[in-house]
Every structure is written in structure tokens, then in C-alpha cells.
N, C-alpha and C positions, 0 to 999 in steps of 0.2 A: 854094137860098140859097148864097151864094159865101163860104166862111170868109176870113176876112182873115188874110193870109201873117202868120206873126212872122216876124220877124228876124232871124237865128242870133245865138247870143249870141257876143262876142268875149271872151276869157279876155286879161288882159293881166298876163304874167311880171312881178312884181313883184321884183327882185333885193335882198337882207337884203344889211345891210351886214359887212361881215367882222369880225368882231372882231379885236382883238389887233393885230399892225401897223398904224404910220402909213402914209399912202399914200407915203409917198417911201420907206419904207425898204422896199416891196412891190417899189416900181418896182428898188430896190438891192439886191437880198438880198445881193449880197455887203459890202455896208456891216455887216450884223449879223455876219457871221462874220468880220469883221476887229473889231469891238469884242469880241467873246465869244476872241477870237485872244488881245486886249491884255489885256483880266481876266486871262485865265488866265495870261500870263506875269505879270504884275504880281504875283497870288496865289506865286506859285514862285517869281517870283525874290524876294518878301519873307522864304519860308521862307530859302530860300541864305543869305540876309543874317545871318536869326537863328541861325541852324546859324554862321555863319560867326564872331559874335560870339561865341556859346557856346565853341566851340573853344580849348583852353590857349592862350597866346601864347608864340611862342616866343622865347625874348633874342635878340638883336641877334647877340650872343659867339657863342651856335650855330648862328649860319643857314646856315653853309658847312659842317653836320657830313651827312656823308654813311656809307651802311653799307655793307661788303662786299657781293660781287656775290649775291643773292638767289637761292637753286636751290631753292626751298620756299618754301610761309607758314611764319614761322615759323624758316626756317632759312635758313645762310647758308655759303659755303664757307672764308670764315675768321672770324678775328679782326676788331676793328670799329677803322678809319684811326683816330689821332690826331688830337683836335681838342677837347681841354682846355688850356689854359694855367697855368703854375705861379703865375701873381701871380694868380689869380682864386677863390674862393670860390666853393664849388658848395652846394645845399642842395635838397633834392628833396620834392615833398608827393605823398603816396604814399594816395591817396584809394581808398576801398575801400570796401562797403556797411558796414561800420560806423563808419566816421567818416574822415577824414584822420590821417594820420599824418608828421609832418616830420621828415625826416632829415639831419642835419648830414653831411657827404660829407668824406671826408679824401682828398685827393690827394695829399697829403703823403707818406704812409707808401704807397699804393695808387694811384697814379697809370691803372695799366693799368685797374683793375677800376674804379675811379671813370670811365673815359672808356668802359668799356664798358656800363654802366649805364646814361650819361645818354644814349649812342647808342640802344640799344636804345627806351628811356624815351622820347626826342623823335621815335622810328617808330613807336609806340601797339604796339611788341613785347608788353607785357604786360597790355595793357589787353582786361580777360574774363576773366585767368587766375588759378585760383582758390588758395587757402593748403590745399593738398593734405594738409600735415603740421602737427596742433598738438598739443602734449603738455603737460605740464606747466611746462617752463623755454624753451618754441620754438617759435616756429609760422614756416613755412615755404612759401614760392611761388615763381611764374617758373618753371613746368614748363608746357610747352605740351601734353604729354600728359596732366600730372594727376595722374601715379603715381608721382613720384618719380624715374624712367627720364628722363625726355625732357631739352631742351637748345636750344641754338640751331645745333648742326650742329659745334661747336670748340669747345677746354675754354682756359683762364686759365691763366696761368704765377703760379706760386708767386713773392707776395706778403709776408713776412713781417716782423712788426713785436712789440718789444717794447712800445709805449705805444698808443693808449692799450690799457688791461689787459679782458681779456673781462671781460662783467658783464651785469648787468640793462641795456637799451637797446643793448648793442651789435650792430652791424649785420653780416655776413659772408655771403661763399658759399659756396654747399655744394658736398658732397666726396662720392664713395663710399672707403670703406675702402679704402687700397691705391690709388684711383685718382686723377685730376687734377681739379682745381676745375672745380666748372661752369661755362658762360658765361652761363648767364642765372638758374639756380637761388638766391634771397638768403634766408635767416632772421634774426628778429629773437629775442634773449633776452627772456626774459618773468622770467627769474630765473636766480639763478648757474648756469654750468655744472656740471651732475655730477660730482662725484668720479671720478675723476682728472683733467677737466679733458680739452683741447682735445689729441688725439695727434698733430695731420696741421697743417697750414697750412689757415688756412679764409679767407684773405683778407678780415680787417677794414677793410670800408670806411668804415664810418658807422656813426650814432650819433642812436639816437632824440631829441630834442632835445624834440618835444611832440607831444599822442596816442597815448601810453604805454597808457592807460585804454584803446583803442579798438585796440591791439593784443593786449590782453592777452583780449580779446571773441572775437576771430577763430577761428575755425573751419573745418573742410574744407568749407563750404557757401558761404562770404565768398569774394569776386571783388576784385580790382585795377579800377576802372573807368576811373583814369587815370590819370599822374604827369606833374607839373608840374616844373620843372626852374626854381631861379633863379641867376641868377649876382652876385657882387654883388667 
């Protein structure tokens, strides 16, 4: 008896469809990586923007203030150009992890140390840098080292004024004994100076005018995070 052939069976490839991409952007890949291109700039440059708002604003009055030529972070080979004016009003907000602190600026009496200040001030010179010295009538910053020692690379020419008189709020720069003002070292009174009183020239520049309370907190722990600068 003759068996009857089967067939061979045919298998027929069924292809699954792909997930995930549309067919045109298969056919394009590089379509997707120019959109995933433009998020990501989009994403970054929104951050710029907000960084960018965030940022103090600087007056109009200073945008031509430029500083000595730079040999360091931090340091500098002279004294900081001229670029305060006598008819104008300075006042600086002196923000710090414990609150703001505003300071009425005298160019009057300190013209040098006033234009050195808000120089420093409008290059983020002191912004990080912590109140290295606080005591009972003083607390004390604008050391880039942190110990007392440091500077911005040049000291301040003696500044000296009868009015207004040291006191609680008043602003200066520090000195070492026997040596010349610092250029970037400032303390604030927290209460009269000690008997006898002020021996050397300390260059009064300023004068706590509001967040008295929020300097008198401060400690060698508390950091400078920024200063704002107005002119009015």
C-alpha cells in the first residue's frame, strides 16, 4: 500500500510590530536628536535666565567701575580706579546667613575707602567670606584667608575724620597695630569702643542704618553671601 506524501509544512515569519517610534521618525532618527537637542537647550537656557534674574542688579552710576589689574583670586596689584561721584549717595545691603544688614556709606569724610568698598562689593570680592572676628563690641570680615592676616594684595591711605563719632553701628577698617589699613578687612560696632578708645585711624566709612539685630547674631561661622550696592 503506497502512503500518501504530506506536504512539508511552510513556516511563514511573522514580523511584530516595533514599539515605541512612529514610522517617520524611524525612517529620521536624526529628527529625534535634534528635538531632544532643543529640550535640552530650552531646559539650560531657562536655568541662565533664572540665574540671571536672581543676580543683584547693578546701578546704571557703576557700570563703568572697573578693578585693578588682577594677579590672584582675591588679590590685586593696586588700589581699586575712582569711580564714585561726590553728588551721589551710596548705601550698601550687606547680606549674610543671618539676615541683611544696610549700611549708610559716607564719601564725604572717606571717599577713598567708600570707592573701595563698593569696587570690591560690585566684583562678588566678598561674597563666601566669613566674620572671622566677633567679640563682644565687634565683629569683623573681608579676610580672604579667614585669620585675620589676609587682604586684597594693597592697604588704604589714612582716612581721618572727626564726625560722625565711633559708636554702636559704626562701620570701619581694620588695622594691625603700628600698620596701615586694610583694603578689604571692614567691622561693625556692636557696642562702644573700649576704654581708651580708637589709637590708630580706622577709616570710618559707614554706618549701620538697619539689621543692627542681625549683626549683633554674627559669629566666626556666618558668611557675606552678597552686597548689593544702591546709589541714590
Amino acid at each position: 500500500m503506497t502512503k500518501a506524501k504530506v506536504a512539508p509544512r511552510r513556516t511563514v515569519a511573522v514580523e511584530a510590530d516595533e514599539p515605541g517610534l512612529p514610522e517617520a521618525w524611524r525612517r529620521r532618527p536624526w529628527a529625534l536628536v535634534l528635538i531632544v537637542a532643543i529640550l535640552i537647550a530650552a531646559v539650560l537656557g531657562t536655568g541662565l535666565l533664572v540665574n540671571k534674574a536672581l543676580e543683584p542688579q547693578l546701578p546704571a552710576a557703576l557700570a563703568g567701575c572697573k578693578t585693578s589689574t588682577q594677579i590672584a583670586p582675591r588679590e590685586f596689584i593696586g588700589q581699586q580706579p575712582m569711580c564714585i561721584t561726590a553728588t551721589s549717595r551710596y548705601q550698601a545691603t550687606v547680606n549674610t546667613t543671618q539676615g541683611a544688614i544696610v549700611i549708610q556709606l559716607h564719601p564725604e569724610i572717606a571717599p577713598v575707602t567708600v570707592n573701595n568698598f563698593i569696587v570690591l562689593a560690585t566684583h562678588g570680592f566678598y561674597n563666601g567670606l566669613s566674620f572671622w572676628k566677633s567679640e563682644d563690641w565687634v565683629v569683623q570680615g573681608g579676610d580672604p584667608r579667614g585669620d585675620g592676616r589676609g587682604g586684597p594684595g594693597y592697604s588704604l591711605p589714612n582716612e581721618p575724620n572727626s564726625a560722625p563719632r565711633w559708636g554702636l553701628a559704626a562701620v570701619g577698617m581694620a588695622r594691625v597695630p603700628g600698620g596701615a589699613v586694610n583694603g578689604s578687612q571692614f567691622f561693625i560696632e556692636k557696642a562702644p569702643w573700649p576704654t581708651p578708645g580708637p589709637a590708630a585711624v580706622y577709616n570710618r566709612f559707614g554706618t549701620v542704618i538697619s539689621g543692627m539685630d542681625k549683626a549683633q547674631l554674627l559669629t566666626p561661622t556666618d558668611t557675606i553671601t552678597s552686597i548689593t550696592i544702591k546709589v541714590s
